[in-house]
C-alpha positions, 0 to 999 in steps of 0.5 A, spaced: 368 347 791 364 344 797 367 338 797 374 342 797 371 346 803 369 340 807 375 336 806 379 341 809 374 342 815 376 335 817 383 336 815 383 342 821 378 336 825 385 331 824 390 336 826 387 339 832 384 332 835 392 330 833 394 335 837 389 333 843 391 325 843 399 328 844 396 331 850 399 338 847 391 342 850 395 349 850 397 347 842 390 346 841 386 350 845 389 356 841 389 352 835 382 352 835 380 358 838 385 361 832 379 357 826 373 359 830 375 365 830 376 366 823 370 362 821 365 367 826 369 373 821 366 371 815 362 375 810 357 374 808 352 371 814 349 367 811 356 363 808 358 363 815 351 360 817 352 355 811 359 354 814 357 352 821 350 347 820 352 344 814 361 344 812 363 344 819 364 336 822 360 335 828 367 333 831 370 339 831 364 342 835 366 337 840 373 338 840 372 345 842 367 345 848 373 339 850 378 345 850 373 349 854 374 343 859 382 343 859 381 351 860 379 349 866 372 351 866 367 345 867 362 348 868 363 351 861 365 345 859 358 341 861 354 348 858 357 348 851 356 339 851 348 341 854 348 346 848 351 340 843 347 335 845 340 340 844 342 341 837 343 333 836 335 333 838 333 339 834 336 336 828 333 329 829 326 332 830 327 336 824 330 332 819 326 333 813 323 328 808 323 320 807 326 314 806 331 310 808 337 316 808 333 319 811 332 315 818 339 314 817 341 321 818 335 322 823 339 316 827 346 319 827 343 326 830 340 322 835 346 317 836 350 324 837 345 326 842 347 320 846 354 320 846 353 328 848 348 325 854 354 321 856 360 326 856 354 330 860 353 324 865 360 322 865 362 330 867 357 331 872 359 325 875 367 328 875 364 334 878 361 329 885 353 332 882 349 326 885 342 326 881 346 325 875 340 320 871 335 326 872 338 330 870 341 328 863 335 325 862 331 331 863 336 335 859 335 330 853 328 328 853 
């Protein structure tokens, strides 16, 4: 059942990142807001909890700080990527356990974190914030 589950968050990921690539952002955003909205009403909590941290891809979460952006609110869009990419450290720091599958999901949160970083980077720049370097690296270290 929970790989049913998963497949079906990564169909949603297919058909909102679809719609984003066919330059359709109103299509998306409501699209998005309408998942995010029936996830966050699900019962019990602790299902709803399990769903975001373990079901939910990654993307996904990208995707929905991008119609932050394409809303028009940069620096909403740049709070939701900072809050994304603190994830991505917490998560690398706290993986749990040894081994090689470990050390691997270790370097995809921390490969994450980066990619965030850059997004950041990258907005800062658009939004004409001229100490870009530190202030990503403040925020990611």
């Amino acid at each position: 059942m929970g790989e049913i589950k998963y497949r079906m968050t990564q169909l949603w990921y297919l058909r909102l990142s679809s719609l984003a690539r066919l330059r359709l952002f109103n299509q998306t955003q409501a699209e998005c807001e309408n998942l995010f909205s029936a996830l966050a009403t699900l019962d019990p909590p602790d299902a709803r909890e399990f769903i975001f941290s373990k079901l939910l891809p990654f993307e996904l979460e990208v995707l929905r700080a991008r119609c932050t952006y394409w809303a028009g609110d940069h620096v909403g869009f740049l709070d939701e990527i900072v809050g994304l990419m603190k994830r991505c450290r917490f998560r690398a720091r706290h993986v749990a356990g040894s081994g090689e599958a470990v050390e691997r999901e270790k370097a995809m949160w921390v490969e994450r974190g980066a990619r965030m970083a850059l997004i950041a980077a990258s907005q800062l720049v658009e939004m004409n914030v001229s100490p870009v370097p530190c202030i990503v690296h403040r925020i990611y270290i």
